[in-house]
C-alpha positions as CSV (number, residue, x, y, z in Angstrom):
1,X,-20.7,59.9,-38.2
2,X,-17.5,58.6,-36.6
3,X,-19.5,59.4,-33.0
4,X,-22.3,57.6,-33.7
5,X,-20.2,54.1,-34.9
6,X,-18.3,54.4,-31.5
7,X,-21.3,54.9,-29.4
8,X,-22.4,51.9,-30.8
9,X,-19.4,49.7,-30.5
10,X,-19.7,50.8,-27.1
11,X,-23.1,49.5,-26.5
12,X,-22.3,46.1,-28.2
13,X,-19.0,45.8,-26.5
14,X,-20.4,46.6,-22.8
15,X,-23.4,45.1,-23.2
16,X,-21.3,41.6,-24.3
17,X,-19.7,41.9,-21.1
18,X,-22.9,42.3,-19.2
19,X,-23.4,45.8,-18.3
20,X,-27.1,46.6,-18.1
21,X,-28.5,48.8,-21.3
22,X,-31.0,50.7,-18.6
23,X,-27.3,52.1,-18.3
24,X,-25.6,52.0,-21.2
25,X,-28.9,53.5,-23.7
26,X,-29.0,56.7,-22.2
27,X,-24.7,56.8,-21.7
28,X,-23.7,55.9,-25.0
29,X,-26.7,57.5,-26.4
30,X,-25.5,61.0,-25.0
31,X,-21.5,60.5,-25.6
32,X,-23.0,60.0,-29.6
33,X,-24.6,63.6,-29.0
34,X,-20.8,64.9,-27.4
35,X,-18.8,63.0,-29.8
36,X,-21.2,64.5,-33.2
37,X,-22.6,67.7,-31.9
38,X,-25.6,69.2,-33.0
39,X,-28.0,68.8,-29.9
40,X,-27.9,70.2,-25.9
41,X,-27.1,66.7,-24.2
42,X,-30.0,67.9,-21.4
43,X,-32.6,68.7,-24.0
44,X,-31.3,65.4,-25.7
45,X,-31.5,63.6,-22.3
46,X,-35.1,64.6,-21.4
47,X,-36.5,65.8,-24.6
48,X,-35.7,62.9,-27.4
49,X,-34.3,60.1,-25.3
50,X,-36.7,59.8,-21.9
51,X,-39.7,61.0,-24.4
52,X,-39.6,58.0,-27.0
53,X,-38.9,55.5,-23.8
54,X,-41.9,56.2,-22.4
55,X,-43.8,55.9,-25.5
56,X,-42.7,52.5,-26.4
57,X,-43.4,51.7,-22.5
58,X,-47.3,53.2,-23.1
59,X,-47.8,51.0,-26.3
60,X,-46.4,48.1,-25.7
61,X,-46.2,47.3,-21.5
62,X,-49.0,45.3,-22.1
63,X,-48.0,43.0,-23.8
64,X,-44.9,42.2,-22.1
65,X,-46.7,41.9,-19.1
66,X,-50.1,39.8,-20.4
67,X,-47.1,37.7,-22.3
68,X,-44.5,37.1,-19.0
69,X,-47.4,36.2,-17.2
70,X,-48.6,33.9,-19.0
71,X,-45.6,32.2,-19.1
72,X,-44.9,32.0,-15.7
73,X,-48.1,30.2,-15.3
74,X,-47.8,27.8,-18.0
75,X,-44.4,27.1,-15.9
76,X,-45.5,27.2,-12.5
77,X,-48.5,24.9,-13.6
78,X,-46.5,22.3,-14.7
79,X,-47.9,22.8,-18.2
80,X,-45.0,23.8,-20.0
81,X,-43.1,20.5,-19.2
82,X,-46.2,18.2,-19.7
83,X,-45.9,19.7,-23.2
84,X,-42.8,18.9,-23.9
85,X,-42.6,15.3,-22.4
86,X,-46.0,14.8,-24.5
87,X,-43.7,15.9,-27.6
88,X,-40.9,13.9,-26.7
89,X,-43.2,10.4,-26.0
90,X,-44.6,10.6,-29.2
91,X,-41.9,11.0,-31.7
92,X,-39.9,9.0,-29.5
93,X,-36.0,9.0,-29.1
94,X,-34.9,7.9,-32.6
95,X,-36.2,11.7,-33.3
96,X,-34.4,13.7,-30.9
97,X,-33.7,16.3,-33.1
98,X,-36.7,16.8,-34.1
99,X,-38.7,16.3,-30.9
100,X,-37.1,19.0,-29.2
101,X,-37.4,21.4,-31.9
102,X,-41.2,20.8,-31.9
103,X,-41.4,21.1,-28.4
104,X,-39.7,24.2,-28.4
105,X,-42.1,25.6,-31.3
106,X,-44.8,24.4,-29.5
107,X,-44.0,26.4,-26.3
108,X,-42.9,29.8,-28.0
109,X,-45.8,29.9,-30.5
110,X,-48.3,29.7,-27.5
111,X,-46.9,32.6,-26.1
112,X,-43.8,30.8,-23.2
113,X,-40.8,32.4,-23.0
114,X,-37.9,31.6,-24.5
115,X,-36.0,31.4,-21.1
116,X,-38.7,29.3,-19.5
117,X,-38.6,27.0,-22.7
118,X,-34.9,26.7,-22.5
119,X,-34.9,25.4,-19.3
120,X,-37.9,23.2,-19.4
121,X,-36.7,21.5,-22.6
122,X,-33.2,21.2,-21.7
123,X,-33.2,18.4,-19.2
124,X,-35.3,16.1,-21.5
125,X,-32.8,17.6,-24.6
126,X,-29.7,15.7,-22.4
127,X,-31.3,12.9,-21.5
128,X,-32.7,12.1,-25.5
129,X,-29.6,12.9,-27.3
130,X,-27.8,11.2,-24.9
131,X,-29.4,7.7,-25.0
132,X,-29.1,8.4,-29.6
133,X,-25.7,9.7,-28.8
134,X,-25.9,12.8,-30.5
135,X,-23.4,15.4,-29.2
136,X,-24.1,17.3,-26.7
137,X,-22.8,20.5,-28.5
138,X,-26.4,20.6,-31.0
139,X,-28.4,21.0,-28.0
140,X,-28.2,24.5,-27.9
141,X,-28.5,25.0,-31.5
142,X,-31.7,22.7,-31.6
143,X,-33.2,24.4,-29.1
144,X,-32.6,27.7,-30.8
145,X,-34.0,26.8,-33.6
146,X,-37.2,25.8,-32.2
147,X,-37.4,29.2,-29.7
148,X,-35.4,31.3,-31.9
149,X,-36.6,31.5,-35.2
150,X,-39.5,30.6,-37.0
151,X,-42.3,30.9,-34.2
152,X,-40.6,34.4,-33.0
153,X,-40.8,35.9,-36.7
154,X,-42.3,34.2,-39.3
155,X,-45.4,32.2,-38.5
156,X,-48.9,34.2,-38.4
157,X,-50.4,35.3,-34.9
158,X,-47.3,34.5,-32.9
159,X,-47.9,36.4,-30.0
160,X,-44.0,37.3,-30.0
161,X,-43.5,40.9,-29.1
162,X,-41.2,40.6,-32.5
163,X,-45.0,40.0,-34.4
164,X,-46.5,43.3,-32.4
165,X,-43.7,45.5,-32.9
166,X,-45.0,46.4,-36.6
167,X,-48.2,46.6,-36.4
168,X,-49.3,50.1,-35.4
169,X,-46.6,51.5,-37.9
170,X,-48.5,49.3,-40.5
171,X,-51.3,49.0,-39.1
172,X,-51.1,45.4,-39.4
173,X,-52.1,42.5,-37.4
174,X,-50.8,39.5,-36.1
175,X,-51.9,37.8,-39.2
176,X,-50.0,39.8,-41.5
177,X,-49.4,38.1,-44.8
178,X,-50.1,34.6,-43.3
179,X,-49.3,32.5,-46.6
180,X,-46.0,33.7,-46.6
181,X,-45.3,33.4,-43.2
182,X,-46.2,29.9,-43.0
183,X,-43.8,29.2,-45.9
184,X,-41.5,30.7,-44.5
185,X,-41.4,29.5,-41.5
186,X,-40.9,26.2,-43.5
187,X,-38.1,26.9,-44.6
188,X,-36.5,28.0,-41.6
189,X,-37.9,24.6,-40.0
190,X,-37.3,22.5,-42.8
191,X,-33.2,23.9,-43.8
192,X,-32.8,23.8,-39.9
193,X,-33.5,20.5,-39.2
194,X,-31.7,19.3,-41.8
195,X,-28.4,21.0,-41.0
196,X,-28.9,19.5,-37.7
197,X,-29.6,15.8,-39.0
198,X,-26.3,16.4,-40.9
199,X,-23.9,17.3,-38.2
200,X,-25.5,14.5,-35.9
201,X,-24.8,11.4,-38.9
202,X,-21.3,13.2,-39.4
203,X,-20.5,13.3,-35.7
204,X,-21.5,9.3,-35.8
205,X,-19.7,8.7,-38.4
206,X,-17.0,10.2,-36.8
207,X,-17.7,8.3,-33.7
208,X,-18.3,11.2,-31.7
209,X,-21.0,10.5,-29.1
210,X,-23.0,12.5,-26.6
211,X,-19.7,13.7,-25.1
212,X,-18.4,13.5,-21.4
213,X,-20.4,16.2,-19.7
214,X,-22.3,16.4,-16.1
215,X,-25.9,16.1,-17.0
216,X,-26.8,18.5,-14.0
217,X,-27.7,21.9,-15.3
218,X,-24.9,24.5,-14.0
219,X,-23.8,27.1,-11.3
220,X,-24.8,29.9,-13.6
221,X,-22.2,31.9,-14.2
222,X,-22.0,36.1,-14.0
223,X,-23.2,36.6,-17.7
224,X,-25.8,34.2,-17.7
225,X,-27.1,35.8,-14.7
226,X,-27.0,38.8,-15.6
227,X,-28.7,38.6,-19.3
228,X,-31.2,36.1,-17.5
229,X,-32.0,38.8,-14.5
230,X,-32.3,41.3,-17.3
231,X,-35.2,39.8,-18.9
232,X,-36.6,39.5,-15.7
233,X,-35.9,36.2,-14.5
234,X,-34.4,34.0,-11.3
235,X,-31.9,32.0,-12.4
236,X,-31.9,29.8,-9.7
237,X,-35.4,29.9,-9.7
238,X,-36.1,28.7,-12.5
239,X,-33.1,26.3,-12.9
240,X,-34.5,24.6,-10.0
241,X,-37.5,24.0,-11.6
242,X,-36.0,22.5,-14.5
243,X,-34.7,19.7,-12.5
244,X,-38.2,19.0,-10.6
245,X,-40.6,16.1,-12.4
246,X,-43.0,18.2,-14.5
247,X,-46.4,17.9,-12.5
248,X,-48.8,15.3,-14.0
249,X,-50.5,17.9,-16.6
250,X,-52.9,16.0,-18.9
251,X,-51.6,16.8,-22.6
252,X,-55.0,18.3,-23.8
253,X,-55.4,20.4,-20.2
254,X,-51.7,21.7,-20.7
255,X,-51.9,23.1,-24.4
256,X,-55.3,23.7,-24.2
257,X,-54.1,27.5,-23.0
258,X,-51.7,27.4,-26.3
259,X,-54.7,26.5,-28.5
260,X,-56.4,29.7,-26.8
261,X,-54.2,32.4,-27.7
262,X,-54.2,31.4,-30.9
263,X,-57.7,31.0,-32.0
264,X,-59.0,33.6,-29.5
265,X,-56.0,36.1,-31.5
266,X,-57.9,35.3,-34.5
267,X,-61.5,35.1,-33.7
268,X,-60.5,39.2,-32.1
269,X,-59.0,40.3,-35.6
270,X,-61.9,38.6,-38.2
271,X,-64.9,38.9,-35.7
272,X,-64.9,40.7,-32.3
273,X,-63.1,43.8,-32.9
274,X,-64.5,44.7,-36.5
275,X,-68.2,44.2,-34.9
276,X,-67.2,46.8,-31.6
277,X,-68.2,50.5,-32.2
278,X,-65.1,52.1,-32.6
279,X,-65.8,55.4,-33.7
280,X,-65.0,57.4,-30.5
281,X,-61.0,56.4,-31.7
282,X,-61.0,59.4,-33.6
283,X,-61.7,62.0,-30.6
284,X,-58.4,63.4,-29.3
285,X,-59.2,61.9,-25.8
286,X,-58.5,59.0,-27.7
287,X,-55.5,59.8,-29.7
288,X,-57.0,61.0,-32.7
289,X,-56.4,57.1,-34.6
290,X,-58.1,54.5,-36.2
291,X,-59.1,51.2,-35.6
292,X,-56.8,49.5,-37.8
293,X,-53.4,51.2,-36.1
294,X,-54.7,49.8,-32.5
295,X,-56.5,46.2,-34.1
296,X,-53.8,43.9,-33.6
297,X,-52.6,44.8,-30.0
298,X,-56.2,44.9,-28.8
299,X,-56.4,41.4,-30.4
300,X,-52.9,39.7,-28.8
301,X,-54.6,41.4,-25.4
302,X,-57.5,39.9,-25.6
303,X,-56.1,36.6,-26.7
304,X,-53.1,36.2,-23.7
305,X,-56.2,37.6,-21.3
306,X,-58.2,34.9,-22.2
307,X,-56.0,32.5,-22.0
308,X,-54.2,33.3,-18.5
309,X,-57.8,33.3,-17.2
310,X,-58.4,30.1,-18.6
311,X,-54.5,28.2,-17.6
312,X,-55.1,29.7,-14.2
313,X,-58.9,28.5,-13.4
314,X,-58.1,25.0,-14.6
315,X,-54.9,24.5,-12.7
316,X,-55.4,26.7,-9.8
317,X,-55.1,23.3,-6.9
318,X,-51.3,22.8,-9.2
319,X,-49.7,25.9,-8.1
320,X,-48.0,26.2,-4.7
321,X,-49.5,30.1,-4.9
322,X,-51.6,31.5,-7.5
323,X,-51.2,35.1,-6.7
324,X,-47.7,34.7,-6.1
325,X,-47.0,33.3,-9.5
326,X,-49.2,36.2,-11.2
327,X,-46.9,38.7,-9.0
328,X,-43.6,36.9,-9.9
329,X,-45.0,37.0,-13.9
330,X,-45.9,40.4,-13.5
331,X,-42.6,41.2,-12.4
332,X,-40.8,39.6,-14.6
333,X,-42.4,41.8,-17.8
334,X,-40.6,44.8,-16.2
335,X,-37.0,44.8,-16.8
336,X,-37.3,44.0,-20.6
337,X,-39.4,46.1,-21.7
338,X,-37.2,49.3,-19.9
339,X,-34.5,47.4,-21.4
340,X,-36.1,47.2,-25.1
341,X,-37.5,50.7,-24.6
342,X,-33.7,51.8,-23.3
343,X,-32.6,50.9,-27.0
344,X,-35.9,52.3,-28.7
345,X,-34.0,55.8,-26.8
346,X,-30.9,55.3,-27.6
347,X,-32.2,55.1,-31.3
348,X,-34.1,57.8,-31.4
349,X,-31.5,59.9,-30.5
350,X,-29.0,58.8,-32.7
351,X,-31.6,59.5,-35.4
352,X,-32.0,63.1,-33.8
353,X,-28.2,64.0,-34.6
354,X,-27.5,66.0,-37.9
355,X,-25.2,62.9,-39.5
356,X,-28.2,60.4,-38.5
357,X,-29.1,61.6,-42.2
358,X,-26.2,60.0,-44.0
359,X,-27.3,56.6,-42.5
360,X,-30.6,56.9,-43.5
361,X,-30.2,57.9,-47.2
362,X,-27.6,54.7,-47.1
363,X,-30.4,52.7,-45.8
364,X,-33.6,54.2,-47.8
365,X,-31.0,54.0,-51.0
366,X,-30.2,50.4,-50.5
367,X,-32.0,48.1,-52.8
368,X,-32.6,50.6,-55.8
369,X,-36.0,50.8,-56.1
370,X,-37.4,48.2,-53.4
371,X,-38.0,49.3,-50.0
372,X,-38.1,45.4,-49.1
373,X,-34.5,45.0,-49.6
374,X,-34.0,48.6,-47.7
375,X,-35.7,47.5,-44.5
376,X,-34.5,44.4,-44.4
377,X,-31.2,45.5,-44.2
378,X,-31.3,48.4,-41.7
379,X,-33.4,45.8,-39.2
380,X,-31.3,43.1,-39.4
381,X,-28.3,45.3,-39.0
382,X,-29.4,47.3,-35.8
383,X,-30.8,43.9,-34.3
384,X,-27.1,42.6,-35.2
385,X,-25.4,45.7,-33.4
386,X,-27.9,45.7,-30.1
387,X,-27.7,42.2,-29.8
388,X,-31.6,42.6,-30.0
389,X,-34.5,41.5,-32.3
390,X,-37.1,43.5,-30.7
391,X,-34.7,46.4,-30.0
392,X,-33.2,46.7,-33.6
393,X,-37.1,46.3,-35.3
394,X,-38.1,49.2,-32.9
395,X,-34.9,51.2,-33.6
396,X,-35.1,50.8,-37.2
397,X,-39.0,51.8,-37.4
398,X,-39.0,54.7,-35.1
399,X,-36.5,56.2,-37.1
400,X,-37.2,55.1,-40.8
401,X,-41.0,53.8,-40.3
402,X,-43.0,56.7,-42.1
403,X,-40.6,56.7,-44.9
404,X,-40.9,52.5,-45.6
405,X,-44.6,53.4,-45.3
406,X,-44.8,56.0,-48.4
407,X,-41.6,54.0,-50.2
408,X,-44.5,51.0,-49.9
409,X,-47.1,52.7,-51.0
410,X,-45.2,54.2,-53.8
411,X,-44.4,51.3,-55.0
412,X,-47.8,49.3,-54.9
413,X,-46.1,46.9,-52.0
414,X,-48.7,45.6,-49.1
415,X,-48.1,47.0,-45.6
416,X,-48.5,43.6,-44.5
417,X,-45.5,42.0,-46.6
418,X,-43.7,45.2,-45.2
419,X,-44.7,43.9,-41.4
420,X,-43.6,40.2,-41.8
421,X,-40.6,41.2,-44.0
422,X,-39.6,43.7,-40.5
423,X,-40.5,40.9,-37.9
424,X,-38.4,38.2,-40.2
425,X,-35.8,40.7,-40.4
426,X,-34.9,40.6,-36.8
427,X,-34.4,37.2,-36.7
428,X,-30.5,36.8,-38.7
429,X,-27.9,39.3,-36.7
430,X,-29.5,39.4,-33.8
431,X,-28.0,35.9,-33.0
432,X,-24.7,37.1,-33.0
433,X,-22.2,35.9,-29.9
434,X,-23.1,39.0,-27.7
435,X,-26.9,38.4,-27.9
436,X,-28.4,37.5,-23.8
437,X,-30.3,35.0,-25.3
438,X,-27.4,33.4,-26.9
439,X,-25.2,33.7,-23.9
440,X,-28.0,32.4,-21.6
441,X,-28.7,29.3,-23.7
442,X,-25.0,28.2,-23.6
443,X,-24.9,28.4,-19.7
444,X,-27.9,26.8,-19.5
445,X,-26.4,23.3,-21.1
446,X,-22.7,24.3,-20.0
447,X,-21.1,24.8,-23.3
448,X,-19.0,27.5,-24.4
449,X,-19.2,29.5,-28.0
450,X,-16.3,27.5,-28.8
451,X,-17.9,24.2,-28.4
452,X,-21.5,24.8,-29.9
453,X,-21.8,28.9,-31.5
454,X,-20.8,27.6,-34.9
455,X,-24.4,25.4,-35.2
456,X,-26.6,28.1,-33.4
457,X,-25.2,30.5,-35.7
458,X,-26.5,28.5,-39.0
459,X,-29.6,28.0,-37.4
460,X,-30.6,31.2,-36.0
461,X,-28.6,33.5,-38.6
462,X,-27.5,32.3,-41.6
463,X,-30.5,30.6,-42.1
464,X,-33.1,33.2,-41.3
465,X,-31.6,35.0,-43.5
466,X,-31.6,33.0,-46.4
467,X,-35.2,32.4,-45.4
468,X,-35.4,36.2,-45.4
469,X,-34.4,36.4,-49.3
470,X,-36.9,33.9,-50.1
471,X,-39.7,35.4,-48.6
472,X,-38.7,39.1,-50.4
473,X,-38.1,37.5,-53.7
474,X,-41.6,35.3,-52.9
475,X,-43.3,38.6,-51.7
476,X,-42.0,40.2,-54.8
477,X,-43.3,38.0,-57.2
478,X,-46.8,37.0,-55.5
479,X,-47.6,40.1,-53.4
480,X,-49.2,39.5,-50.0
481,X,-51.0,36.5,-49.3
């Protein structure tokens, strides 16, 4: 027990400081095997860790490619920023705040990066909260809120990789329990803005104004360009392009692609996919499965397919090179999913080892009763010590997923409050100070933890989770809807 809590203080400590977890899931994953014994650290090596990698690779490289792709050519289109500034016209500068958030929601919802959103949305950020003198120090948390929360976890057919995770455990789809993701996605929306109204009227009250900061974005500094390069991105490409004019994009041209991946996402799972013969799923050749454990990636494929088709057609005279863009997106999907599948490894073979079974009778035990509370718990708490939402989910459900599945059953819960409960799960502890996403943001509008971690942590944590207890006691009470 005591080797598997150092080998992961080890991964959260060295992967704060910016050491790559392609490295450090197999490394700390095997000094766990030599600090608790019970497993050959070759067969462990080979067998358990390399095994489980490539399987989360096979099921899920699709849609981290379909989904950095897409990105890049919202980005590279000029659509992403037409988006924003549309946002930011219409609810003008007297709702900073609020117009960012949505612009950010916007953005992530239709499938954008968070990276590409955060430096798209950024410049226009400064320049609104500047001329209502807001401090500079809620930029980062506003953003967050908008790119890190609800739209990544809680709101039906998100294409978020965070939404797909769950499914073919579940066998779920996008649209899992969609009544209580939209309400809980309110509440994320609704507690976060008002924090962030709060501290602004406090800080001018206090007569504290946008602050005295360069409104140029920054040299990026090691961290951020490490945790940016290991999701795949150029720093300085991309910061560059936040400092361009966004390209003339009409607004309904621009999230006409966003529109897309939602309705086609949903049109796949109600219509398209039930009327397709699927019958041959059940031959080996195939994987011996069923329909409804493969339904919901076959719709988010179908849906970002679609819709890259359709952003690249109708801009294809905006981008300075099409192929290029579809190579640099395609690109781009590689590192994090090896670096997601390096923790889905790592996982697996801390689970292998003989006092893996001590943490999971904690976990399975926790909340008496209700496996809600249980898997709540252990996702929230491996996102919190990976420093990843998509990493603890996938940690947390290779390990413990067949037994949430029977403790759900058992206990006359719906798989598909188990799936949004998961995907909200990941969503609280994974914003902790060591997360890339966290440290990326900051660099991006030069501010340190010190300055502006307090805000994003209320946003992106505390309240998550509080949304996370509403929607277990909501689930509880209502079932799935």
């Amino acid at each position: 027990m005591i080797g598997i809590v150092i080998a992961l203080g080890l991964l959260i400590y060295l992967a704060y400081r910016g050491i790559s977890v392609l490295i450090l899931g197999p490394a700390t994953a095997l000094l766990a095997v030599l600090l608790a014994g019970g497993l050959p650290i070759l067969g462990s090596y080979t067998q358990i860790f390399m095994v489980n990698v490539g399987d989360f690779i096979v099921l899920f490289f699709p849609l981290f490619m379909l989904g950095a792709v897409f990105g890049k050519l919202m980005d590279d289109s000029g659509s992403a920023q037409s988006i924003a500034r549309w946002i930011v016209g219409k609810l003008g500068g007297q709702r900073a705040i609020l117009a960012v958030v949505l612009s950010c929601a916007v953005l992530t919802y239709g499938g954008v990066s968070l990276f590409v959103v955060a430096f798209a949305v950024f410049p226009i950020a400064a320049a609104l909260f500047r001329e209502a003198t807001i401090p500079k120090r809620l930029i980062p948390a506003t953003i967050a809120l908008g790119a890190f929360t609800f739209t990544m976890t809680a709101l039906p057919g998100t294409p978020a990789i965070q939404n797909a995770i769950p499914m073919p455990f579940f066998g779920t789809t996008p649209f899992a329990a969609p009544g209580l993701g939209v309400l809980t996605g309110l509440v994320m929306f609704v507690l976060g803005n008002a924090w962030l109204t709060h501290q602004a009227r406090r800080a001018h009250t206090a007569g504290e104004g946008y602050g005295a900061h360069p409104d140029a974005l920054p040299a990026p500094d090691r961290r951020m360009r490490e945790h940016a390069r290991g999701e795949g991105f150029d720093v300085m490409e991309l910061e560059g392009r936040a400092v361009e004019e966004a390209k003339l994009v009409p607004f309904p041209l621009a999230i006409a692609p966003v529109v897309l991946v939602i309705i086609v996402n949903l049109l796949s799972v109600k219509v398209v996919i039930p009327a397709m013969d699927t019958d041959y799923l059940t031959k080996p050749l195939f994987g011996s499965t069923m329909v409804e454990a493969v339904a919901g990636l076959w719709a988010v494929i179908i849906a970002l397919t679609v819709s890259i088709i359709f952003v690249g057609g109708a801009n294809w005279r905006r981008f300075a090179s099409l192929p290029q863009s579809l190579d640099n997106g395609a690109n781009a999907s590689v590192l994090p999913i090896f670096n997601t599948a390096s923790l889905v490894g790592f996982g697996a073979v801390v689970a292998a080892l003989p006092a893996f079974n001590l943490v999971r009778d904690w976990v399975l035990g926790l909340g008496g009763t209700n496996p809600l509370i249980s898997l709540a718990v252990a996702v929230n708490v491996l996102a919190g010590m990976t420093g990843s939402a998509s990493g603890g989910m996938s940690i947390a459900l290779d390990t413990l997923g067949a037994a949430y599945v029977n403790l759900a059953n058992e206990a006359g819960i719906s798989l598909e409050l188990m799936h949004r409960v998961t995907a909200v799960a990941t969503g609280g502890l994974d914003s902790l100070p060591h997360n890339g996403a966290v440290i990326t943001l900051l660099s991006i509008c030069s501010l340190g933890h010190r300055e502006a971690y307090k805000d994003i942590f209320v946003v992106a944590a505390l309240i998550p989770i509080a949304a996370l207890i509403f929607l277990i006691a909501l689930g509880g009470y209502l079932g799935s809807f």
